[in-house]
N, C-alpha and C positions, 0 to 999 in steps of 0.2 A: 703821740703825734697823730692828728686826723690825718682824714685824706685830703684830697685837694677838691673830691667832688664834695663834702661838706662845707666849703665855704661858700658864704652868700654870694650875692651879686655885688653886694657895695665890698667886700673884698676882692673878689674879679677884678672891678672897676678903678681899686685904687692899686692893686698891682701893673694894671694893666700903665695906669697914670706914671707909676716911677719910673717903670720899661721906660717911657713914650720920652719920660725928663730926663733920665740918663743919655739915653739916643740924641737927643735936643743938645746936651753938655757937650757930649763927645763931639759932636759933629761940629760945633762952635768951636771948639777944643782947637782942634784941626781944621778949620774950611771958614768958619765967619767971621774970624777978626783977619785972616791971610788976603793978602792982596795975590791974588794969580799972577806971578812975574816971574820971571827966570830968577830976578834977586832976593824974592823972600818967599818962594815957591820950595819946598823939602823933598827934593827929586829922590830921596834917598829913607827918610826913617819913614813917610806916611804920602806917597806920590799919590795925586787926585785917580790917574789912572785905575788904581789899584783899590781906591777908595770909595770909588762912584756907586756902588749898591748898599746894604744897608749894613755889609760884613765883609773887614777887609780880606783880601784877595788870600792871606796865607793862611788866615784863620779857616777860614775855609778848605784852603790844602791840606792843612794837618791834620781838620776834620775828617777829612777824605781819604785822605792815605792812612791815619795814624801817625802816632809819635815817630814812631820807628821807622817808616817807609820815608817820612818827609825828610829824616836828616838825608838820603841821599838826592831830593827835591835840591835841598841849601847846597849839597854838595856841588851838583852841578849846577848851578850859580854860581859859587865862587869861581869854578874853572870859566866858565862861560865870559864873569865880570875882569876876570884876569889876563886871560888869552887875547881878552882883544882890547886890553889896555891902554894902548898907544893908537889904535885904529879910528875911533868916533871925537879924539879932538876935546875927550874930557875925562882926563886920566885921572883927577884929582876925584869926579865923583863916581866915576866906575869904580876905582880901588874904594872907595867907601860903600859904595853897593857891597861890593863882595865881600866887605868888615863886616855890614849889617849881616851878611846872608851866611858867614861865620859864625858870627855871634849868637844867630837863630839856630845855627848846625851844634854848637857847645851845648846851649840851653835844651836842647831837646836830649843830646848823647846824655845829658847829665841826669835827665827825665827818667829816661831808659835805660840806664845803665843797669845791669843785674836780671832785666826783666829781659830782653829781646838777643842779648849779646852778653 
């Protein structure tokens, strides 16, 4: 395997193309066929809030913190999405916030298990 500084420009160029059409997919994926409404808006698996730069919000956490730091990130989320369950008048998708932020908490302990704990 070379390096990466042996490759020409027109390899550059066309890495750089798939990046550019992946990004193009995804963000269609999620954002160009959704109409922005409270009824077909995903407050919960991919919320625009959270999506508005070029890397969602926890991708970036986990980059940040690590595998291992972030499950206590999700942790306190679930407590956070639970405890005030009945308080914001939308218990149906705060309890599904705190499933996702679960779900994110499993997949990572399962990451890391053996290695940090």
């Amino acid at each position: 395997m070379g390096s990466i500084d042996d490759e020409s420009p027109a390899a550059w160029n066309a890495a750089r193309d798939q990046a550019l059409e992946r990004e193009r997919v995804l963000k269609g994926k999620y954002f160009g066929h959704i109409k922005d409404t409270e009824e077909t808006h995903d407050n919960v698996e991919h919320p625009a809030h959270y999506n508005s730069g070029k890397y969602e919000t926890i991708d970036v956490i986990i980059d940040t913190l690590g595998e291992y730091e972030a499950i206590s990130y999700c942790h306190g989320n679930v407590i956070k999405y639970m405890s005030r369950l009945w308080e914001k008048g939308k218990p149906i998708e705060d309890a599904s916030k705190a499933k996702w932020y679960l779900n994110k908490m499993i997949e990572l302990m399962e990451r890391t298990k053996g290695v940090n704990w």
